[in-house]
C-alpha positions as CSV (number, residue, x, y, z in Angstrom):
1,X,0.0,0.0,0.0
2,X,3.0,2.4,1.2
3,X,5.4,1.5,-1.6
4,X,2.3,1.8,-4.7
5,X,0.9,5.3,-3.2
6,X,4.9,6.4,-2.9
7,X,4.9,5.3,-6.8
8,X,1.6,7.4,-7.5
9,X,3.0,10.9,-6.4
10,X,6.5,10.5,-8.1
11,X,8.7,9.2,-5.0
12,X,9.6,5.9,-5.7
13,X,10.8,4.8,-9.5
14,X,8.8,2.7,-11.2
15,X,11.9,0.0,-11.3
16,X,12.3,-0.3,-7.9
17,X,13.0,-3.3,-6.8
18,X,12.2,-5.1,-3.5
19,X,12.7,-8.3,-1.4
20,X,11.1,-9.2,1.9
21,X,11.2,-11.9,4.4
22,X,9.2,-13.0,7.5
23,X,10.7,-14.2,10.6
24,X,9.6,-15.2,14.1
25,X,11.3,-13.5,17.1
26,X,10.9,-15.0,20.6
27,X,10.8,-12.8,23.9
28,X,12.2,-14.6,26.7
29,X,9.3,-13.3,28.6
30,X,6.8,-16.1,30.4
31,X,3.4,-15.8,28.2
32,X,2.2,-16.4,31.9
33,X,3.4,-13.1,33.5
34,X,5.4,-12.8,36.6
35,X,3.9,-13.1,40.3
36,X,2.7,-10.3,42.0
37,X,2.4,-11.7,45.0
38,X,5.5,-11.8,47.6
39,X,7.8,-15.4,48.1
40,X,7.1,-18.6,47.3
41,X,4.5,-21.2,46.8
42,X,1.3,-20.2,45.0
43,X,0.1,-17.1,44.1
44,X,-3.5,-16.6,43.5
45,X,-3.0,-12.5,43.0
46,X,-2.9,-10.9,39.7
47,X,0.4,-11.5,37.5
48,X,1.6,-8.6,35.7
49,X,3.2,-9.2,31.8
50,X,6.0,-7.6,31.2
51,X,5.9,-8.1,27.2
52,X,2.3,-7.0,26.7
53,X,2.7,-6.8,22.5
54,X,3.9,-10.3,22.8
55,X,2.0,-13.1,21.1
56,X,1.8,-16.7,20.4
57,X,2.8,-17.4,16.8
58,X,3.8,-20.6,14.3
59,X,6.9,-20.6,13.2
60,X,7.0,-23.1,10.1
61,X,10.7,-23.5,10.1
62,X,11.3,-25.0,13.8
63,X,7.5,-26.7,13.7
64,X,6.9,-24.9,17.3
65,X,4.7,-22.0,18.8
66,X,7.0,-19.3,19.5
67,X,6.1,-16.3,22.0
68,X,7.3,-13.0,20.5
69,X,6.8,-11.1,17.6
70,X,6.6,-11.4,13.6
71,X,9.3,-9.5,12.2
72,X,9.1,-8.4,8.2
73,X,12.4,-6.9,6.7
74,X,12.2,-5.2,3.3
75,X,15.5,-4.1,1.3
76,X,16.1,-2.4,-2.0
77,X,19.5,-2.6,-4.0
């Protein structure tokens, strides 16, 4: 949508060429939060996340779930 529109109003050549690529970053936050309550043993209180734009997603390549972001990369030469 970006790249087109840039094309429309005379910013981008009309040979431009781009490549992209997808990958899956994992945080190495818990999907589960931390404890809020104090010392051991279980905790019944809220848990607070500390990556809240985190999310589950499939990453094809290692056949797994992986918590963390999607990241896309685009280059030009």
């Amino acid at each position: 949508m970006v790249v087109a529109h840039s094309q429309e109003m005379g910013l981008i050549s009309e040979s431009l060429i781009i490549s992209a690529d997808g990958a899956k970053l994992p945080t190495w936050a818990s999907p589960y939060g931390q404890k809020s309550c104090p010392g051991e043993g279980k905790c019944d209180g809220l848990r607070k996340l500390l990556d809240k734009e985190a999310e589950w997603v499939w990453a094809r390549y290692r056949e797994q779930g992986v918590y963390g972001y999607t990241d896309y990369e685009f280059v030009t030469p």
